[in-house]
C-alpha positions in Angstrom: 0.0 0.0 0.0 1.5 3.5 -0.9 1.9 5.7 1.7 -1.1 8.4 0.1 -3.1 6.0 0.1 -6.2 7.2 1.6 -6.7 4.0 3.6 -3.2 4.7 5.0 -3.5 8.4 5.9 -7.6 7.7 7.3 -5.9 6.7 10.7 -4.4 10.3 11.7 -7.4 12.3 10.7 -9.0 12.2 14.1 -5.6 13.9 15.5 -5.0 16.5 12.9 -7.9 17.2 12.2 -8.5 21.3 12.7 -4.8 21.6 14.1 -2.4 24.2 12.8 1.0 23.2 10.7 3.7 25.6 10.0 5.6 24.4 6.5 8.6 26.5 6.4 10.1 26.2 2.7 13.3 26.5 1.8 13.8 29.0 -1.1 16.1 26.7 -3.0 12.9 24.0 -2.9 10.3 26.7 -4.4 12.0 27.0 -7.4 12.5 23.4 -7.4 10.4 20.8 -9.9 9.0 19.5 -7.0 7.7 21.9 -5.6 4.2 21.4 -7.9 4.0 17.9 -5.8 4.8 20.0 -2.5 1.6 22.1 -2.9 -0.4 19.0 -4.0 -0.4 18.0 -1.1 -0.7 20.8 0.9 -3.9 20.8 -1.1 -4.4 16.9 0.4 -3.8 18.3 4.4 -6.7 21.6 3.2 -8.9 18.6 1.8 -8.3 16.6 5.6 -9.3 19.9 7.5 -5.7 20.8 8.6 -5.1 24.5 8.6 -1.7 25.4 6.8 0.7 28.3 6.8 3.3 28.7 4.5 6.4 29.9 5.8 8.9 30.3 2.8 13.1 31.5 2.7 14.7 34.0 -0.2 18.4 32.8 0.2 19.2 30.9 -2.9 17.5 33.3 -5.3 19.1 36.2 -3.0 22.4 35.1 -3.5 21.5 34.1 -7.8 20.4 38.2 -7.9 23.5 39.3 -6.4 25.2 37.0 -8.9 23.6 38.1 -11.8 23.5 42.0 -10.9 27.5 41.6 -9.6 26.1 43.0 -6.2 28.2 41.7 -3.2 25.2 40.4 -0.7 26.2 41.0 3.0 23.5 38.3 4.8 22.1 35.2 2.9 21.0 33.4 5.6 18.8 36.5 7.4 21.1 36.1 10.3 24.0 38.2 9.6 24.2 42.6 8.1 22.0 43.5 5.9 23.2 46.3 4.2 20.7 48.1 1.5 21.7 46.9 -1.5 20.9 43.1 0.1 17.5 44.4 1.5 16.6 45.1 -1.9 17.5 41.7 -3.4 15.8 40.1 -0.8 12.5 42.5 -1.7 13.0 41.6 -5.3 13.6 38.0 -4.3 11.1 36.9 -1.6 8.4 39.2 -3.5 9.2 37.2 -6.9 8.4 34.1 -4.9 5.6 34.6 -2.7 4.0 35.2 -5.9 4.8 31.8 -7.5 3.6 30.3 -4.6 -0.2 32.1 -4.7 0.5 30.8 -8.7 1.0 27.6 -7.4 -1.6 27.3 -4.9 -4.3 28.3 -6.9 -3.5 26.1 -9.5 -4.8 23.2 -6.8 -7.7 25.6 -6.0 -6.6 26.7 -2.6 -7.1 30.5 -1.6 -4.3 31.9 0.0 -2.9 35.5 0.8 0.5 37.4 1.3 0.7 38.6 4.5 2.5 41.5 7.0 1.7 39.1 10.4 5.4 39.6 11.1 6.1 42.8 13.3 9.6 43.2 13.5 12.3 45.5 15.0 16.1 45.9 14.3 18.4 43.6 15.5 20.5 46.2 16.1 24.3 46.3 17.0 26.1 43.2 18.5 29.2 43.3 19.9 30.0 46.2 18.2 28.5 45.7 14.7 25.6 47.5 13.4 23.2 44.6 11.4 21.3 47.3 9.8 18.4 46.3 7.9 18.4 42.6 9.5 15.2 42.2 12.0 14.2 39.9 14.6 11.0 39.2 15.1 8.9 41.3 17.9 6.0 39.7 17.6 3.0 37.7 15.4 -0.3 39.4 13.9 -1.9 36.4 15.4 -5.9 37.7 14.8 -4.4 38.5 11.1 -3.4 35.1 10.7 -6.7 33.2 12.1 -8.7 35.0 10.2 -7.3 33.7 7.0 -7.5 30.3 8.8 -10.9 30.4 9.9 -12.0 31.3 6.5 -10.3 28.3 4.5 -7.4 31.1 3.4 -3.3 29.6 3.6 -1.3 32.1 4.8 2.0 33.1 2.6 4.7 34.8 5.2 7.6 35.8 3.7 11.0 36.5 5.5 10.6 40.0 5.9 9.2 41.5 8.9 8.0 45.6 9.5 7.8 48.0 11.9 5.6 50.5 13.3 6.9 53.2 11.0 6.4 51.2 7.9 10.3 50.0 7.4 11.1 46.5 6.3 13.5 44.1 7.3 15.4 40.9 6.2 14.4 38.1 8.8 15.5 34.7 9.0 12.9 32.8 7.8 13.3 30.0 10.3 12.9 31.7 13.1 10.0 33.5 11.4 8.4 29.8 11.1 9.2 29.2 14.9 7.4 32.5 16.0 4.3 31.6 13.8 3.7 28.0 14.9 4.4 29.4 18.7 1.9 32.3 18.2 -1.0 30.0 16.6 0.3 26.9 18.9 0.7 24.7 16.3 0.8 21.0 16.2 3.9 20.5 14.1 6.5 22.6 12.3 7.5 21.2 8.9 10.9 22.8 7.6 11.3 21.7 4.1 14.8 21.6 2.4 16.8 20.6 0.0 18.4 17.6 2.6 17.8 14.4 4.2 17.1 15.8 7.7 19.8 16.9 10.2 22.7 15.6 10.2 25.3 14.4 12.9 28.6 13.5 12.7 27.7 12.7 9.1 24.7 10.1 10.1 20.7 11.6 9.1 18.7 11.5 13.0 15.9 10.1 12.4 14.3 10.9 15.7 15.1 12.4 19.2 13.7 14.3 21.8 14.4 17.7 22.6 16.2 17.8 25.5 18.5 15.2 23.5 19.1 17.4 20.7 19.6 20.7 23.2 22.7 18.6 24.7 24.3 17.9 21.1 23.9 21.5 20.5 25.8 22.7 23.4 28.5 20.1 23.9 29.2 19.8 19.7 27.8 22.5 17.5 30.5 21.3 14.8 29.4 17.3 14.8 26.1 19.2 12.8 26.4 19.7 8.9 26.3 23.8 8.5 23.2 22.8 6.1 20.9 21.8 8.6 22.6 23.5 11.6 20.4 26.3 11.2 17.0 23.8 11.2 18.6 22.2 14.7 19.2 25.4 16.6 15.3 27.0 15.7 13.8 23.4 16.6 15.4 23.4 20.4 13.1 26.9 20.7 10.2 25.5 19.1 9.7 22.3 20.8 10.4 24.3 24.1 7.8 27.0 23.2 5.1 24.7 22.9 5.4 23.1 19.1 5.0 18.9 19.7 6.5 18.0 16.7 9.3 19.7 14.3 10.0 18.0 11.1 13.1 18.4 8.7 12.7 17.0 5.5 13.9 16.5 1.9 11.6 18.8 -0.6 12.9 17.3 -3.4 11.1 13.7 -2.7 7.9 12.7 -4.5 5.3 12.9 -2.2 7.3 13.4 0.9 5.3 15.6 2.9 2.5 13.2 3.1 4.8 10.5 4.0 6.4 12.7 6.8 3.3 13.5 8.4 1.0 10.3 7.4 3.7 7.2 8.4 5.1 5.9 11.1 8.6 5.9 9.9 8.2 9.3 8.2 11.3 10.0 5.4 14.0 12.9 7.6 13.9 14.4 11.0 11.3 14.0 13.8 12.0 16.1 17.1 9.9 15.8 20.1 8.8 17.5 22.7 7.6 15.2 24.7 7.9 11.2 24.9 5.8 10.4 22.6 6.3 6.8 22.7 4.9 4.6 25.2 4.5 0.4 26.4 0.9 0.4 27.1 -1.6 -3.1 27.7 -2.9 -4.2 24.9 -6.5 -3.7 23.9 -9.1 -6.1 22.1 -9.1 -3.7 19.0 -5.0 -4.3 19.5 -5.3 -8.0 18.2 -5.3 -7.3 14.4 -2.2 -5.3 14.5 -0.4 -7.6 17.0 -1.2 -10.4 14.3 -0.1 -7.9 11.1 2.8 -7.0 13.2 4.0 -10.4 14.0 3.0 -11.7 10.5 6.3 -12.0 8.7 8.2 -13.5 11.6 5.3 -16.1 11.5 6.5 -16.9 8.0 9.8 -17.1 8.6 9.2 -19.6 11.8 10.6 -17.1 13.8 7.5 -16.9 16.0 4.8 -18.7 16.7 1.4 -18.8 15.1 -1.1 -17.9 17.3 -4.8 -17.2 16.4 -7.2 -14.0 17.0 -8.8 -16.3 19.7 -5.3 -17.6 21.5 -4.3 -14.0 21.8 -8.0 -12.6 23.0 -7.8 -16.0 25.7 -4.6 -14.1 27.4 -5.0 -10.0 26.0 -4.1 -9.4 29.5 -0.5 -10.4 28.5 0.0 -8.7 25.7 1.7 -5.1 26.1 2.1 -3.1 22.6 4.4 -0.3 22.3 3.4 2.5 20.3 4.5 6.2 18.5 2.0 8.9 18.0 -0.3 6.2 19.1 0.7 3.4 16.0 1.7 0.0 17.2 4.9 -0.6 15.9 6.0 -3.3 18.5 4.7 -5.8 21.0 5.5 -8.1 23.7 3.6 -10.6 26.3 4.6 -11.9 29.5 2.7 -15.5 30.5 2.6 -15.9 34.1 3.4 -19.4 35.9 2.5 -18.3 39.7 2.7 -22.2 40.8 6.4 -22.3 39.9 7.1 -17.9 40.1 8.5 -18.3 36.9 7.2 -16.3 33.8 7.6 -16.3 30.0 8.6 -12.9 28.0 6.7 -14.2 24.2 5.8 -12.9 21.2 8.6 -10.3 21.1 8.8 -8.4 17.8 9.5 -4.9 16.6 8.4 -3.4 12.8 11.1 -3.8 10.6 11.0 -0.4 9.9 12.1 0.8 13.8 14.5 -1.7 14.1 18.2 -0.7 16.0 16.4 1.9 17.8 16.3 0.5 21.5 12.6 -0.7 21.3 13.0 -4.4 21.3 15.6 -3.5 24.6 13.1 -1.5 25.8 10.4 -4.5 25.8 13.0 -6.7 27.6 13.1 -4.7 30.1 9.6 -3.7 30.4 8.6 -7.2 30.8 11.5 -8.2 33.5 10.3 -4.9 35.5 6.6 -6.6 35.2 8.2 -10.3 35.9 10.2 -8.7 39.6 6.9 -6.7 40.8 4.8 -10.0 40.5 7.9 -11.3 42.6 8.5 -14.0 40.3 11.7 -15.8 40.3 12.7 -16.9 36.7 12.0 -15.2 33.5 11.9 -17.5 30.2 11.8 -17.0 26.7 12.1 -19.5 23.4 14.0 -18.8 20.4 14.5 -20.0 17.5 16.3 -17.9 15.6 17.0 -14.9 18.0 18.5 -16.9 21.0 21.6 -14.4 20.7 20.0 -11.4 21.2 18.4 -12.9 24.1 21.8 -13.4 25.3 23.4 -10.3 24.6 20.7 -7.6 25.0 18.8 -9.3 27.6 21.1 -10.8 30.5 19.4 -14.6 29.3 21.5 -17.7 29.8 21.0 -20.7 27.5 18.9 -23.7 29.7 16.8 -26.4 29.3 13.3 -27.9 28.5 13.3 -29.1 32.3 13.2 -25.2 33.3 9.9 -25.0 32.2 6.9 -24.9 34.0 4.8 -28.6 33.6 2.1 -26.8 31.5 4.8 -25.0 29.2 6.7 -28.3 29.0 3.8 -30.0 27.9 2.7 -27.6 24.7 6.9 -27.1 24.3 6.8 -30.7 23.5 3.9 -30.6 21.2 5.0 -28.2 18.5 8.0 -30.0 17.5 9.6 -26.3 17.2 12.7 -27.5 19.5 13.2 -23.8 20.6 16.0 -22.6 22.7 15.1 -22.6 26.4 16.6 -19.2 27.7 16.5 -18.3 31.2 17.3 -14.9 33.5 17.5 -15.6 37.7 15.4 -12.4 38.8 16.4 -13.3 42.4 
């Protein structure tokens, strides 16, 4: 099933639906051939009732202008001086492309509007240096901007902020994005570029939480690549000021804003602000994705069969771990209480979050379950994963005898010849 497929995306209407997104583009990816696909399916969030604004960057063209016209630009990034001569680029710039995104837009039939939400003032001087026509954000037009919303309009911000007095200034259009989706408390920030995600150390993060990302930040600005670095430092404020989710993505992937926002596994960066992953009991509407999950390691004889009715017999057992409330793992602990000795079962992670900690995680989840019932052994059979057992989990290789009678009995009966493993919890 493709990712866009409606089937596939049905399951996170309920939790989107009527929240805010902030999509901060790139410049580099408006002027891409993409970017026809990118507004498609902002067009697909509109038709699911999510209200969009469209935050959008000038530095690529700005620094093309100052090419072509032999002008030396002093700030492409909205961060550092700029002098006149750059504040004019960026006006011709992010002017030239707010209106090919209207173009694009209504092209897929969406109303939208430019607007001057973003009251700014002068950076000013710093450490001695005058930034001149480089702003910082005061503050957000936030009744401008829900008006648009509540009336089915997108939003087009630009990176240029104004004063009280009329003036305009060059603003970094990150931070712009960050001071929208705090002022209309959005559910997720969406920074599109022309990159994989951030990078560390040369290796794309695929997830982390905040406070994870704040350390990395402090201790080793350099392990980021200067790319992205920008995308890092504006999600640490954005997560903190109230946005659950910030995204970095690649703009230049087919259809990779839906896949971002309606997958599990998602196709760049996710930061957090919260945990948003959780081990919770499972539930009787869990069974059909315990049985999908587990599907493939069925095949392969890596786990056992067991049907709808076997797993709603013992439900109480069965523990599912879960992101942004999508079962992507699962576990069960079968309790012997004659002989304290319990069995960790039907261990298996998605594919697709594998060598992330989860399958660790469940180990240990169920061993902290196993020691409050005061239980003295914990089991598990393998097959095929008897060595991660071992290695991740503290198990020891044992015997058939270690098992309880009635587990000996069924042990016996499927012919599977398993690996006994056993852990002492006392």
């Amino acid at each position: 099933m493709k990712l866009t497929d409606l089937r596939g995306i049905l399951q996170y209407i309920p939790q989107f639906r009527e929240k805010t997104f902030i999509i901060g583009v790139d410049g580099a990816i408006v002027t891409d051939e993409n970017f026809a696909n990118i507004l498609l399916d902002v067009a697909v969030l509109r038709s699911l009732s999510i209200r969009v604004v469209l935050v959008h960057g000038a530095s690529a063209q700005i620094k093309a202008l100052a090419e072509s016209q032999n002008v030396k630009a002093s700030n492409l990034d909205g961060a550092g001086i700029t002098d006149a001569e750059t504040l004019k680029l960026a006006l011709t710039a992010a002017n030239r492309l707010t209106h090919e995104i209207l173009e694009g837009l209504s092209a897929n039939d969406l109303r939208a509007a430019c607007t001057n939400a973003i009251i700014a003032h002068p950076l000013g001087i710093i450490q001695g240096v005058d930034h001149l026509f480089t702003g910082k954000v005061e503050r957000v037009d936030t009744e401008l901007l829900q008006t648009l919303l509540n009336q089915g309009i997108v939003p087009v911000v630009p990176p240029l902020g104004f004063d009280g007095d009329g003036k305009t200034y060059r603003v970094n259009s990150d931070s712009v994005a960050v001071a929208v989706a705090e002022a209309l408390k959005a559910t997720k920030l969406i920074y599109i570029t022309a990159h994989d995600g951030l990078k560390f150390n040369g290796l794309v993060i695929r997830q982390m939480i905040v406070a994870e990302l704040q350390k990395l930040l402090q201790q080793n600005t350099a392990g980021f690549a200067v790319e992205t670095l920008s995308k890092a430092q504006h999600a640490v404020p954005a997560c903190l000021g109230g946005v659950q989710r910030v995204h970095i993505i690649n703009g230049r992937v087919d259809e990779g804003l839906l896949a971002e926002v309606f997958s599990n596994e998602g196709i760049g960066t996710l930061i957090y602000a919260n945990e948003y992953q959780q081990i919770r009991p499972a539930k009787k509407k869990d069974v059909r994705a315990i049985q999908l999950l587990t599907k493939k390691a069925v095949e392969s004889d890596e786990l056992v069969r067991r049907t709808r009715l076997v797993i709603e017999k013992s439900l109480a057992d069965y523990y599912i771990f879960e992101i942004d409330k999508n079962p992507v793992a699962c576990v069960a602990l079968h309790v012997y209480p004659e002989q304290s000795k319990g069995e960790l079962a039907c261990l298996y992670v998605n594919p697709s979050h594998e060598n992330q900690g989860i399958g660790r995680k469940l180990i240990q989840f169920t061993e902290s379950k196993a020691r409050e019932l005061n239980l003295s052994e914990l089991l598990t059979l393998s097959t095929q994963a008897f060595t991660y057992f071992q290695s991740k989990g503290g198990f020891a290789e044992g015997t058939p005898d270690d098992l309880p009678p009635a587990r000996r009995e069924k042990y016996d009966q499927s012919g599977r010849n398993s690996k006994v493993l056993v852990k002492k919890l006392k």
